[in-house]
NUMITI-531067 format. One record per residue (C-alpha): x, y, z; residue in one letter. Coordinates in steps of 0.001 Angstrom, whole numbers, padded with zeros to 6 digits, always signed. Example, Ala and Ser with C-alpha at 12.3 -4.5 7.8 and 13.67 -1.06 7.14 Angstrom:
# residues 2
+012300-004500+007800A+013670-001060+007140S
END
This chain:
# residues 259
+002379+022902-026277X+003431+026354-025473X+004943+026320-021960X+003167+030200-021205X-000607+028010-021053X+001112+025854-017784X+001047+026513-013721X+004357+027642-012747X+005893+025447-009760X+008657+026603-007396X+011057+023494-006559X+013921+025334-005746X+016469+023628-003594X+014855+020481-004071X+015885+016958-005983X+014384+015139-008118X+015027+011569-010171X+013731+010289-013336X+013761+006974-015105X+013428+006862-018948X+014781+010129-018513X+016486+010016-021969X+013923+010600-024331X+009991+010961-024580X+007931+011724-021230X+010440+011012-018853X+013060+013639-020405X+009870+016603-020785X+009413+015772-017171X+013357+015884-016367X+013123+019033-017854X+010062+020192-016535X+011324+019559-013038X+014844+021541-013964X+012853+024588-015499X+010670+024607-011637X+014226+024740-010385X+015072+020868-008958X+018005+019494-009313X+017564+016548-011506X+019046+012967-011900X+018047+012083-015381X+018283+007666-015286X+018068+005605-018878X+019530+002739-020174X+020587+005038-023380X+023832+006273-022022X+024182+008424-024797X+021024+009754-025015X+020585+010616-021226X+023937+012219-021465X+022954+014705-024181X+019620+014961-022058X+021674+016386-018871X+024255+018391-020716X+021015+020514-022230X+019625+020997-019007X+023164+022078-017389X+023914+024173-020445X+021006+025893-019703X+021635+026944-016858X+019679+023247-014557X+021495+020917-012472X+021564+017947-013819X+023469+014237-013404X+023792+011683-015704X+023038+008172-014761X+023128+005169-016886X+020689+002552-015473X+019172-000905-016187X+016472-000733-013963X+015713-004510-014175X+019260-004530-012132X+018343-003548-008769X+021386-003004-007860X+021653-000113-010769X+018878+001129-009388X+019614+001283-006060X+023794+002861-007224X+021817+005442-009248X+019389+006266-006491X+022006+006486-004241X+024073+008819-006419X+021850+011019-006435X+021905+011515-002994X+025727+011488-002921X+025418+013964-005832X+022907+016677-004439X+022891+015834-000635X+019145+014977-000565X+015811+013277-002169X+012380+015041-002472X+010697+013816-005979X+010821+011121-008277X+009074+010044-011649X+008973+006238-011927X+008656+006180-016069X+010795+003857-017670X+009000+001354-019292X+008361-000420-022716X+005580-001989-024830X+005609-005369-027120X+004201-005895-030092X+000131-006531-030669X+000423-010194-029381X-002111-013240-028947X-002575-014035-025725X-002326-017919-026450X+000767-016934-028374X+002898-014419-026232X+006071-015965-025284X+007392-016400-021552X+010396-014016-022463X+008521-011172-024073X+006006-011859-020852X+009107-011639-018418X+010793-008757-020125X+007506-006525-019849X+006983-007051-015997X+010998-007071-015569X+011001-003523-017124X+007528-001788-016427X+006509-003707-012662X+009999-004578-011291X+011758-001555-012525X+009478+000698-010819X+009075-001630-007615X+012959-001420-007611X+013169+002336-007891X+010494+003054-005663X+011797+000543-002714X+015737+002968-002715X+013551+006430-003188X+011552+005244-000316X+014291+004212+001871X+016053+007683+001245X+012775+009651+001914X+011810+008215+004625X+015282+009290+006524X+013608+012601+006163X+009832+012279+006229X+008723+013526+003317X+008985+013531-000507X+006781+012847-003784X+006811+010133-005800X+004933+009380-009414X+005010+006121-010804X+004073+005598-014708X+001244+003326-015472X-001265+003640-018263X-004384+003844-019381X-003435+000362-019965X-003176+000434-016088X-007156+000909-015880X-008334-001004-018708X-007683-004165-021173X-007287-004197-024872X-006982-007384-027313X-002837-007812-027826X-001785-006516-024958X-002262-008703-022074X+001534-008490-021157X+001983-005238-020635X-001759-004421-019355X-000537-006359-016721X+002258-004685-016211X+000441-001432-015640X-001987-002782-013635X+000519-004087-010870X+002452-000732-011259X-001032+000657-009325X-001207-002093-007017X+002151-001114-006208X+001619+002734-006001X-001842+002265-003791X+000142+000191-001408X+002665+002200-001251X+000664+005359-000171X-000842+003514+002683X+002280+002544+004082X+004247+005842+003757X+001364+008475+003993X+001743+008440+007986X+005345+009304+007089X+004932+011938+005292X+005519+010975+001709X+003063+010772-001163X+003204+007996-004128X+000913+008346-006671X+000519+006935-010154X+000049+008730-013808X-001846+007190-016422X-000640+008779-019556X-002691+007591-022814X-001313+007730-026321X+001237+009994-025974X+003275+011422-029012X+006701+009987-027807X+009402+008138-029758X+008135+004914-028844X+004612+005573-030513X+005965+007233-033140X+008059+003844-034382X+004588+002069-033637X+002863+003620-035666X+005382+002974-038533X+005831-000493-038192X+001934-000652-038420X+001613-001713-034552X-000934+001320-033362X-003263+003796-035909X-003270+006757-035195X-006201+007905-036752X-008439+004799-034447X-006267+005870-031435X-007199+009738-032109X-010770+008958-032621X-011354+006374-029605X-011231+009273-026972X-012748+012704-026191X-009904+014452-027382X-009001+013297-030550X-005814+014309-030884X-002334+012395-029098X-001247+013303-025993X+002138+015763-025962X+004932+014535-023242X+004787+017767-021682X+001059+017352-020865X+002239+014303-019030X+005195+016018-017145X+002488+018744-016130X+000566+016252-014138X+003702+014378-012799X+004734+017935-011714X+001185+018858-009794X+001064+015427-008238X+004993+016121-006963X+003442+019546-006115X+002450+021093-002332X-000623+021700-004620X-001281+017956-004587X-000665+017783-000665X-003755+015632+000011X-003510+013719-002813X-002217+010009-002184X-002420+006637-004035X-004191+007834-006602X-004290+006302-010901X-004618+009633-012706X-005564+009206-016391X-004096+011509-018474X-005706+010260-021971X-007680+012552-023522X-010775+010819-022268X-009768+007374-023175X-011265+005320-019664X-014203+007532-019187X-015774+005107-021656X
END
């Protein structure tokens, strides 16, 4: 996706923080923010990979931190959100993405781990990481913050009841949120990316866990999603452009949920 077809945003002198920052739609976001000239805290689990992900951005030219991060440990979370701070003096965006998806499971079948790992990764990860951005926001009155759900956040699908539940509570989480903190001048919204060509799909779709020719054809578009597309809507929800736009579940799927 050429970058010449996009709106250009101006986020100079402000700071922004991604999870699952190391690869996929969290890293095109990273970047996206860096380009619109943030300073950016790129957060993974991946040391290495989130490492190589900052050095590109500072090597060309972005500032950009490092930050290894478990965010099932709140405590990581809240030392990495917190660095940040220490880092670049201040908060003003944030992209709530890291996140993973199981294998096609029965419902009567899934275990209580693989059930516990989802939520501990895609609910409490992003309940974690939005509970520190909040608290360093709202010393200032204002920021932006995205939180990644799914079209799996809007809908249900056979083999997935895990981590459609996941998603869902990520909105539950982002409506509340924007109720709470609207009067206090900060925005949290969620993003509802649909099958996105990303690492993670890509090894789905070789182990034989998603087709890609039924996933193409089930939307409007039939065609998957690019990460960038994804980091364009993260970036016009974190935008002045998206001022009076709070607690919303923006689907980004080619059409998927307006089945």
């Amino acid at each position: 996706m050429s970058s010449r077809r996009n709106p250009v945003y101006d986020f100079g002198g402000q700071v922004a923080f991604v999870t699952g920052a190391g690869s996929g739609m969290g890293l095109a976001t990273a970047r996206a923010f860096a380009e619109s000239g943030a300073a950016v805290a790129l957060a993974d689990l991946d040391e290495r990979a989130v490492t190589a992900a900052a050095r590109e951005l500072a090597d060309a030219g972005h500032q950009a931190l490092a930050l290894r991060c478990d965010v099932t440990d709140e405590a990581q979370v809240a030392a990495a959100v917190d660095r940040t701070v220490e880092a670049f003096g201040r908060l003003d965006l944030a992209y709530n993405n890291a996140g993973v998806m199981p294998p096609p499971t029965d419902a009567a079948e899934e275990s209580a781990g693989q059930f516990d790992r989802v939520q501990d990764i895609n609910l409490r990860g992003v309940w974690a990481a939005m509970k520190h951005e909040l608290r360093h926001m709202r010393t200032k009155g204002g920021g932006a913050i995205v939180n990644c759900s799914s079209l799996g956040g809007l809908v249900g699908n056979p083999g997935r009841a895990a981590y459609h539940a996941s998603k869902h509570g990520v909105i539950g989480l982002t409506r509340s949120a924007a109720l709470e903190y609207g009067p206090r001048g900060i925005r949290v919204n969620a993003v509802c990316p649909g099958t996105i060509r990303t690492p993670m799909v890509d090894a789905m779709i070789e182990r034989g866990e998603l087709d890609r020719t039924q996933a193409e054809s089930g939307q409007a578009v039939p065609r998957l999603g690019e990460a960038e597309e994804i980091a364009q809507a993260v970036l016009w929800l974190s935008s002045p452009g998206a001022g009076y736009v709070t607690g919303v579940a923006l689907p980004v799927d080619g059409g998927y949920t307006a089945r």
